[in-house]
N, C-alpha and C positions, 0 to 999 in steps of 0.2 A: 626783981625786975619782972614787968611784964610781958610777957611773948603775947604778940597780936598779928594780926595779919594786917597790913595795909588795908584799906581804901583801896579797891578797884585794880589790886594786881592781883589777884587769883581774878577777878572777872575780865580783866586784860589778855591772861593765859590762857582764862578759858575761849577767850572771846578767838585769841591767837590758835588754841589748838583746833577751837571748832572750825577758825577759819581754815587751817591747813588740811584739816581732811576732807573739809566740804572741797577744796583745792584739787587735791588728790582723786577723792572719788568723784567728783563731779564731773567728770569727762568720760562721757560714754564710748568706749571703744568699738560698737558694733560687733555685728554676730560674725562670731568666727570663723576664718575664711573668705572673709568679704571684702570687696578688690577696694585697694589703697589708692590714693592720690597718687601717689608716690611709684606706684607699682607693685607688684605681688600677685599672691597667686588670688584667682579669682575661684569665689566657692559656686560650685557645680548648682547649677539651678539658677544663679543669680545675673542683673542684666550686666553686658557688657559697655562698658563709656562707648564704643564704637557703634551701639546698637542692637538689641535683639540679646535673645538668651542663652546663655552658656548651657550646654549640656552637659550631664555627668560626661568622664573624661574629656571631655572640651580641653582647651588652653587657652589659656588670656594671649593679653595685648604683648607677654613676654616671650612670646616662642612655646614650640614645642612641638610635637610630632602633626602632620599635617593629615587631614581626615583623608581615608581611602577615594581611590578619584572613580567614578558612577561608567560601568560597563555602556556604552554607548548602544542603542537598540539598531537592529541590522532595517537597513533603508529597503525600500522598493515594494511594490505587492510580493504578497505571499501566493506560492505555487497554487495551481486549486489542486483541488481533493482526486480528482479523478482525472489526473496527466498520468501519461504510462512515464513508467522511469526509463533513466537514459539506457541509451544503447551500451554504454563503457559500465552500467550496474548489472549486466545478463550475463551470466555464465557462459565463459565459451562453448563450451558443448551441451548443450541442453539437450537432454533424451526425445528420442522418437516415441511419440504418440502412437497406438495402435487403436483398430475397430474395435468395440464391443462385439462378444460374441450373438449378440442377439444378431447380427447382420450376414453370419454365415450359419443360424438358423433359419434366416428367413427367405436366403439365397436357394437353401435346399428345399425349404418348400413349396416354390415356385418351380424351382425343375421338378420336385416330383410331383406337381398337377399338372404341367406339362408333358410326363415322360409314361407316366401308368395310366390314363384315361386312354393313351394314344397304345400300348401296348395291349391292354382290352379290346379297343376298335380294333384292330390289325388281325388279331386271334380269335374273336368271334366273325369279323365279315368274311376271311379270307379264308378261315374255315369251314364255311357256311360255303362258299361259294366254289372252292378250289379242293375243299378235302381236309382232313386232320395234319397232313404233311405239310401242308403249307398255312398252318398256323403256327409253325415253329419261328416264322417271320418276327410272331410278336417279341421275342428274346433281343433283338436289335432297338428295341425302346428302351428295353431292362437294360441292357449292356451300355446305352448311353448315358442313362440315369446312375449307373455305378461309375464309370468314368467319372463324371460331373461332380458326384460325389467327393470323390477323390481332390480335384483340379479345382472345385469352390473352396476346401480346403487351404491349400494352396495358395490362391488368390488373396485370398482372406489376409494370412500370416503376411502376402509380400506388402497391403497395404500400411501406409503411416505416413504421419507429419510432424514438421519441426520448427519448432517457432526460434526462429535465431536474431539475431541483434536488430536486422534491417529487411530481411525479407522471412519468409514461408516457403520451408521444401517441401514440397509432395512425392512422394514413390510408391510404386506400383509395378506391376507385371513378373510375370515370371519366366516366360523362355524370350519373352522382349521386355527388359527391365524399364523404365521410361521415370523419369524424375524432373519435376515441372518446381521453378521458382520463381518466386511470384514476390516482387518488391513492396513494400508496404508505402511507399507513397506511388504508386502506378494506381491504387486501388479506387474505382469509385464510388465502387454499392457492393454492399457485403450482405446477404439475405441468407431467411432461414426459412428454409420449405420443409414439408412434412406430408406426405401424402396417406391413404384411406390405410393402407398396409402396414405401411410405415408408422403410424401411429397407433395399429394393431400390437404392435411391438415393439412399441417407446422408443422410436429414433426418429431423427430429425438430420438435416441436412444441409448444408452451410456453402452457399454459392456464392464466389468471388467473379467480380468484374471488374475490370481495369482496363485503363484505355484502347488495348489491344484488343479487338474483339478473338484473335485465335491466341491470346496469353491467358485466357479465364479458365478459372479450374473451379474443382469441385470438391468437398470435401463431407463422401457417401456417411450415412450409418452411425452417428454422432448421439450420444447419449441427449436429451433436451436441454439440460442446465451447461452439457459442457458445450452445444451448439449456442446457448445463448453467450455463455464466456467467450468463448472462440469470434464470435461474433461483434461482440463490445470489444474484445481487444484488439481487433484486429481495424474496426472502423476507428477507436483512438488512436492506434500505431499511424495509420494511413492519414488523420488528420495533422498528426505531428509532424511526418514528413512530407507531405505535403505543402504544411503553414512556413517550411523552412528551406523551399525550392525557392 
């Protein structure tokens, strides 16, 4: 007996097999992770049906953790650069400023061109005119100029000021202590003088005026840099409270 194949059943089969896998593979599934009709997870980079692109950890249209919500910027102008800080940011006791010593060298220099030119006249005229005995007069020039000495000293230490929340203390004297406070919005011109001597010897000086003509003070014998800070800060304090009367 002959074994044969039919007529067009193996071409049927194959016709059948080729047809099922062409079946099979022929439906492209897309790139993996790529959002479904249906739902699913949507791959990172790709667009979303609702619009716009997913980002890596993004979430689809199925839920999932919701993006951090964006710090809101603080409203209003910004402070400018050169406001003095508040009154509630100053230490409550803020230390007493004193003179630079250059201002009780120059105190004493001044009494002694005062006290020894006049102690020379005294003891040449008077003993020229009256005798040697009464040239011992000149010792009363000397004797004030050591005093002076002494009590410029003195003077010097009792001087200082204090810059506190709302106003400026001044204090001075010594057998009559005397303390002047001077509000910083009363202030209306704040100046810095400096005269031929006084610049002989790198000081400067810092004159407040404020609507009271007997409330003005004076603040002697001021290094230049801290007469110009003293000065800036003190006509910013004054425009602060001032702008808020």
């Amino acid at each position: 007996m002959e074994t044969g194949t039919r007529p067009g059943a193996d071409d049927g089969i194959a016709d059948g097999g080729d047809t099922g896998r062409s079946g099979e593979t022929g439906r492209n599934p897309g790139p993996p992770g790529a959002a479904d009709p249906a739902g699913g997870t949507v791959r990172p980079g790709t667009a979303d049906p609702a619009g716009g692109t997913v980002l890596p950890g993004a979430v689809g249209p199925g839920g999932g953790t919701p993006p951090a919500p964006r710090t809101p910027a603080p409203s209003g102008p910004p402070p400018p650069r050169d406001a003095p800080p508040p009154s509630d940011t100053l230490p409550a006791d803020t230390p007493w400023l004193r003179l630079p010593r250059q201002v009780l060298a120059l105190r004493r220099l001044l009494l002694s061109l005062c006290t020894v030119p006049l102690a020379v006249l005294v003891a040449g005229l008077v003993g020229w005119l009256a005798g040697p005995v009464w040239a011992l007069f000149a010792l009363l020039p000397l004797a004030v100029l050591a005093c002076g000495w002494v009590l410029l000293a003195r003077n010097w230490r009792s001087w200082g000021y204090r810059e506190r929340a709302d106003d400026l203390l001044l204090a001075r004297g010594v057998l009559w202590r005397r303390e002047t406070i001077v509000p910083y919005g009363r202030m209306q011109l704040v100046e810095v003088t400096s005269g031929p001597v006084e610049r002989r010897f790198g000081l400067a000086s810092v004159q407040l005026h404020t609507a009271a003509a007997a409330s003005d003070a004076r603040v002697p014998g001021l290094v230049p840099a801290e007469a110009e800070r003293l000065r800036d800060r003190l006509t910013a304090l004054g425009e602060a409270r001032s702008a808020g009367l």
